[in-house]
C-alpha positions in Angstrom: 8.0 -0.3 -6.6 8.9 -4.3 -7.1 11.5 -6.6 -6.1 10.7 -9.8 -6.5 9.3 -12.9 -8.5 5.6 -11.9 -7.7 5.4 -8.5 -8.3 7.0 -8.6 -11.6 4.4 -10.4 -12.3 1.7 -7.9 -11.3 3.4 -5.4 -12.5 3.2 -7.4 -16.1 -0.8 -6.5 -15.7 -0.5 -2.9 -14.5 2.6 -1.3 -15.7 1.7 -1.3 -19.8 -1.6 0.4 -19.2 -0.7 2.8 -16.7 2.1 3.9 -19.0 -0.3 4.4 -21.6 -2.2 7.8 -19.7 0.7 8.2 -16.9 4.6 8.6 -16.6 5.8 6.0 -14.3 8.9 5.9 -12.6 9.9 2.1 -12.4 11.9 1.3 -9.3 13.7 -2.4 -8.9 15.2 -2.7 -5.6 16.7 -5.8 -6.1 15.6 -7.9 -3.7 15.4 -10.6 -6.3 18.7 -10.3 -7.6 18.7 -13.9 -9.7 18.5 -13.8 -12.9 16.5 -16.9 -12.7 14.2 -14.8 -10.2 14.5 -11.7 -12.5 15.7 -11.1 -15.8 13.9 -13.8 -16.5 10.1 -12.4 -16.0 10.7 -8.9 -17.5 11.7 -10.6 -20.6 8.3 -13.3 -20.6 6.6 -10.9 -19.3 6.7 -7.8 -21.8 7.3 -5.8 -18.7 9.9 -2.8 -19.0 12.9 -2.2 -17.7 13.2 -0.6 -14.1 13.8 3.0 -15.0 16.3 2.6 -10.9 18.0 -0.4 -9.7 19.0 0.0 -6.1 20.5 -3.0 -6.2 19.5 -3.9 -2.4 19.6 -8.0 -1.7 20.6 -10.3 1.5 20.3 -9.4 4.9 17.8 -9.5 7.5 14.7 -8.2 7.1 15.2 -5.0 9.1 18.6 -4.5 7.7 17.2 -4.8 3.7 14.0 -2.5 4.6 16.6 0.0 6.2 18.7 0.0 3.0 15.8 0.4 0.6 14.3 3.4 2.8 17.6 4.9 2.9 17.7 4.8 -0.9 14.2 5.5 -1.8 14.4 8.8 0.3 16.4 10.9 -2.4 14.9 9.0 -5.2 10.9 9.9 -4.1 12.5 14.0 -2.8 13.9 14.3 -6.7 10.9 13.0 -8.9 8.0 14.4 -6.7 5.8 11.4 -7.3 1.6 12.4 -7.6 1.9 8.6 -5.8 3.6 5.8 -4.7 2.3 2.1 -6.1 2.9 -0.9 -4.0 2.6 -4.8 -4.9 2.5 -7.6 -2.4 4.0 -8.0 1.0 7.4 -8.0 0.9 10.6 -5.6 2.5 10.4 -4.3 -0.8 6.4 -3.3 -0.1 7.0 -2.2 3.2 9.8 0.0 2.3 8.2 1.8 -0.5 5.0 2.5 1.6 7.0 3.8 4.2 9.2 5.9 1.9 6.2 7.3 0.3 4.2 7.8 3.7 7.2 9.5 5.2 7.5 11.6 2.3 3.6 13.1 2.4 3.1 10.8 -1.1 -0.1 8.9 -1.4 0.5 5.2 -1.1 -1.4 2.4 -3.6 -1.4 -1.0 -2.2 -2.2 -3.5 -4.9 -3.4 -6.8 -2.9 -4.6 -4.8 0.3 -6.4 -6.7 2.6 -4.6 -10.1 2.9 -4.4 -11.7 6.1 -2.7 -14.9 7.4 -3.3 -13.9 11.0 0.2 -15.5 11.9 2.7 -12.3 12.7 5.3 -14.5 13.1 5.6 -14.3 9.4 7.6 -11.4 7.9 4.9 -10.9 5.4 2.1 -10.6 7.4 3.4 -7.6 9.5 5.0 -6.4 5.8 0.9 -6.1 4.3 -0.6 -4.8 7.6 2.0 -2.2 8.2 1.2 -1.0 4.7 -2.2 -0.8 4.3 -2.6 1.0 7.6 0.6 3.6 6.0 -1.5 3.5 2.0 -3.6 5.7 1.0 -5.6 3.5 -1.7 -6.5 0.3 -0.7 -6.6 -2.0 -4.1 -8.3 -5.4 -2.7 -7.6 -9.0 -4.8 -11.4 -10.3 -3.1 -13.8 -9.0 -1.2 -12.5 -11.6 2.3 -9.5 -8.7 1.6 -12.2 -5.7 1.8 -13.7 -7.0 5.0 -10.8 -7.8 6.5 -9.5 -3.9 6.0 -13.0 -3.0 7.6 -12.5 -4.8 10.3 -9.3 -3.3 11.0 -11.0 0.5 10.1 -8.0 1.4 7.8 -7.6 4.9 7.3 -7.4 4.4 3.5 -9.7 4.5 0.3 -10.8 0.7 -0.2 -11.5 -0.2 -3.4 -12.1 -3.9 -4.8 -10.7 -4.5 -7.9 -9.7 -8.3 -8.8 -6.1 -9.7 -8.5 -4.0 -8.9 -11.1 -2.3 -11.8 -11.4 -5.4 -13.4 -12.8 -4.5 -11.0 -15.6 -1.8 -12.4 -16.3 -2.8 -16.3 -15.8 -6.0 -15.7 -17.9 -3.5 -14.4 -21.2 -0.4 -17.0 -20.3 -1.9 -20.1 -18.8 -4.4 -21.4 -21.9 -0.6 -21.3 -24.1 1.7 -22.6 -21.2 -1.0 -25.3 -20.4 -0.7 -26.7 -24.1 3.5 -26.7 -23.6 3.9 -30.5 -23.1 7.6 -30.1 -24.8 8.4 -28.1 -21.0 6.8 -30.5 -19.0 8.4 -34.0 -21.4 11.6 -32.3 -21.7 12.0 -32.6 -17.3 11.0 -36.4 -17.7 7.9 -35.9 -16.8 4.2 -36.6 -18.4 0.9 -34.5 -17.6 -1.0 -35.4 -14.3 1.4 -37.6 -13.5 3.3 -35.7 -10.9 3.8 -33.2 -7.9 5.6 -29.9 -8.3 7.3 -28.3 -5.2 8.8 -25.3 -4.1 10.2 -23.8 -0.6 11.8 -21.1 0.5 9.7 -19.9 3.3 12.4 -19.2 6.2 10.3 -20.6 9.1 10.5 -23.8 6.8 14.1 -23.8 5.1 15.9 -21.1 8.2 15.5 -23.8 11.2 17.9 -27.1 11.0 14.9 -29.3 12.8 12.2 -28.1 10.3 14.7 -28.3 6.8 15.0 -31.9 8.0 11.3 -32.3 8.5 10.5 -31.2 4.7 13.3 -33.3 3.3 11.4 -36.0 4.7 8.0 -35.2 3.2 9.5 -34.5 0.1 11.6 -37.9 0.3 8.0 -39.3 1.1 5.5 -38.5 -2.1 5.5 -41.4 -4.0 4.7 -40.1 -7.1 7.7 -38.1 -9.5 8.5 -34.7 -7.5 9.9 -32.0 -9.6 11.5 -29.1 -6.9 12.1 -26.0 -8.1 15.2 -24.8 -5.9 15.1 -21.1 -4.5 19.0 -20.4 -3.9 17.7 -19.8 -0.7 16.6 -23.0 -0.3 19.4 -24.7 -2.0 22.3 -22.9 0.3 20.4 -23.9 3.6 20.2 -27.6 2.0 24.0 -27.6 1.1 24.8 -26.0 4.4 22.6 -28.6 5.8 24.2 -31.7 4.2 20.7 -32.5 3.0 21.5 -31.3 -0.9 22.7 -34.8 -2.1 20.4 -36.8 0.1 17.3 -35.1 -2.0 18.9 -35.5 -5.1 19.1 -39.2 -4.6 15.5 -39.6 -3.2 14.0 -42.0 -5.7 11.1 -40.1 -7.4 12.9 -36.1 -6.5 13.8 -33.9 -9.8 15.8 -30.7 -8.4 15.7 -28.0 -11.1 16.9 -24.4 -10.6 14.0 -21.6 -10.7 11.7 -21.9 -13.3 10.8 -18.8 -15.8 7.2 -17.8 -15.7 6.0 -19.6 -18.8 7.7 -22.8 -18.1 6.6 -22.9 -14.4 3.2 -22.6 -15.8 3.8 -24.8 -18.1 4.5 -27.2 -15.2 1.9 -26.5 -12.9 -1.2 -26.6 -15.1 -0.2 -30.2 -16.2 0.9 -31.4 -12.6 -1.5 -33.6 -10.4 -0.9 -31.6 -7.6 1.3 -28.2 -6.2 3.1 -28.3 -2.9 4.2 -25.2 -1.8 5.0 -22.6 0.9 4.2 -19.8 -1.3 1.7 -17.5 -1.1 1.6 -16.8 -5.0 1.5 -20.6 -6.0 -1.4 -21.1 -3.9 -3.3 -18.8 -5.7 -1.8 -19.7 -9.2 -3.0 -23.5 -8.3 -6.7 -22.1 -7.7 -6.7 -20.2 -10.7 -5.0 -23.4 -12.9 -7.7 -25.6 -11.5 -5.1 -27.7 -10.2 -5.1 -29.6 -6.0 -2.8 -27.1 -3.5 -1.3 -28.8 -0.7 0.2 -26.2 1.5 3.4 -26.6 3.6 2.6 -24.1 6.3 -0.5 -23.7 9.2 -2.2 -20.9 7.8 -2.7 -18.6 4.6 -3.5 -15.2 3.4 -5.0 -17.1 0.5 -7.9 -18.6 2.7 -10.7 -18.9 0.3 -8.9 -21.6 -1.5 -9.0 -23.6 1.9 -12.8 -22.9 2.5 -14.1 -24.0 -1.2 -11.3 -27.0 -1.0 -8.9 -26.6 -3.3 -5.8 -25.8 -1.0 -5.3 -28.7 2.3 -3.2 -26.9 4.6 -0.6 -29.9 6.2 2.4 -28.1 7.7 5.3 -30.4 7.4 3.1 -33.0 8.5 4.3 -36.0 6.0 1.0 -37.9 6.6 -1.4 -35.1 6.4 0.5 -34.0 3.2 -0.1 -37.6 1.9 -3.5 -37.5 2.5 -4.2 -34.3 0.8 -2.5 -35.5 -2.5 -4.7 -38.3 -2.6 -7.8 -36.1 -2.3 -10.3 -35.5 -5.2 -10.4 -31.9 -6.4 -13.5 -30.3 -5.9 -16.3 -30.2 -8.5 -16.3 -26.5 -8.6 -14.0 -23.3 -8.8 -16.0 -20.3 -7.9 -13.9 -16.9 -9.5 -12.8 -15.3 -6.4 -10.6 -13.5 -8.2 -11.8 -11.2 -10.2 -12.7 -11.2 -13.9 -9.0 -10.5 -15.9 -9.5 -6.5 -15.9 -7.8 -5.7 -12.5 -4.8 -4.0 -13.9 -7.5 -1.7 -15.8 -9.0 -0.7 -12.7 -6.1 -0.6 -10.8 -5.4 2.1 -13.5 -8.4 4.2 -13.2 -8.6 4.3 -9.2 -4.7 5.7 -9.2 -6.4 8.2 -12.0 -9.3 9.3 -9.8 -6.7 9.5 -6.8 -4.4 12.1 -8.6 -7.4 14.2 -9.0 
């Protein structure tokens, strides 16, 4: 089950070896429905084509999750699934856990265990409502593991790496070497910030859009902002579209493909970001994370000092841009081989 810009992405690292001693049933709900979000990756990505497109985007969050369970239901009664496999924390997440609970289907959570501890965020009560509905428990780091103890899920825990490092480890060495991507945006390596946005307790509320215009009007160093159309629509609607694209050291680009947004971040100075995913991609790129939010799910990159969490606190995001990185990286991650044993626990499951 995916639907958006992440889990095509771990789906990149499980889907090609699963197929290999499984049938799988590829379901797209569509909750990226940009091609820019999602054409775009399956293509980079070597990942194949949804076997089911429900075609289910916009809306609030209990209206899309309604709309996916609705149209999951029939989909999970006439294939008779041996499981149901889960990415992330998204409506698209929830919905397939719940479809596949509901149904009497094991559920597989791939990156079980994550915690922000702020429920106010639509993805938090997305991953815990899942892993308390999944059967397997697939854990990115072992912070995830303990935190599913803690909680005395009902589930199988197993840790088995992120997949996404997967992925970085076999793109990231090529992308890094792409100075053509990052030159061809008017930029030059270590030499700049890249942004994104899009969470909706950042971009949804008038006061707070305002707020990261002005940090991002702020960095004094070239800023390239890769626009969500989320993002963009609440700018436009805003009146704060044109002011950003005349802020003196702002490039807006649309979203970025895989490889070039690689490309971009392992030759940046610095990420600043509201994403969960980017956070970890920094870590894994060796490259400073300055986070536009209070808390994370990604919380070991905070502890060993390679993500600064600021809010939209323009000063304290100032401050963290100017830090030195840290002298060491530990691999919290994982080794590369996740999607492997993401593979052989679903096998051991079906028996």
């Amino acid at each position: 089950m995916i639907g958006n810009r992440p889990q095509f992405i771990k789906a990149a690292a499980v889907s090609p070896r699963l197929r290999e001693v499984h049938e799988e049933l590829l379901v797209h709900t569509g909750q990226h429905f940009d091609d820019t979000l999602s054409a775009v990756f399956f293509d980079e990505l070597g990942l194949p084509a949804p076997d089911r497109e429900l075609g289910i985007a916009l809306g609030s969050n209990a209206s899309q999750t309604a709309r996916m369970l609705a149209a999951l239901e029939p989909i999970l009664a006439q294939a008779a699934p041996d499981a149901v496999l889960v990415y992330g924390d998204t409506n698209s997440t929830l919905a397939g856990a719940l479809s596949g609970a509901q149904a009497g289907v094991p559920v597989a959570h791939v990156e079980a265990g994550m915690r922000s501890y702020d429920r106010s965020m639509p993805e938090e009560l997305n991953r815990v409502l899942t892993d308390h509905a999944s059967a397997l428990l697939l854990c990115p780091s072992q912070a995830a593991v303990e935190n599913l103890r803690r909680e005395a899920v009902g589930g199988q825990v197993e840790l088995v790496g992120d997949v996404m490092v997967d992925v970085a480890l076999a793109v990231a060495p090529a992308a890094r070497a792409r100075f053509d991507l990052v030159s061809a945006r008017g930029l030059a390596p270590g030499e700049y910030v890249l942004a994104t946005a899009h969470r909706a307790g950042n971009v949804d509320d008038p006061a707070r859009l305002r707020l990261l215009v002005k940090l991002l009007e702020g960095i004094p160093v070239p800023l390239l902002l890769a626009l969500h159309p989320r993002t963009e629509a609440r700018l436009r609607d805003a009146g704060l579209l044109d002011r950003l694209r005349r802020a003196e050291h702002t490039i807006l680009t649309p979203p970025l493909g895989y490889i070039e947004l690689t490309a971009l971040l392992t030759n940046a100075r610095a990420v600043l970001t509201d994403s969960g995913g980017l956070q970890k991609e920094a870590y894994l790129a060796g490259v400073p994370c300055v986070t536009l939010r209070s808390s994370t799910e990604w919380g070991e990159t905070v502890t060993h000092g390679w993500n600064v969490l600021v809010d939209l606190d323009r000063a304290a995001a100032l401050g963290a841009l100017q830090r030195d990185p840290p002298r060491s990286r530990p691999g919290l991650y994982g080794d590369g081989h996740a999607g492997q044993r993401v593979v052989d626990a679903l096998t051991l499951l079906r028996r």
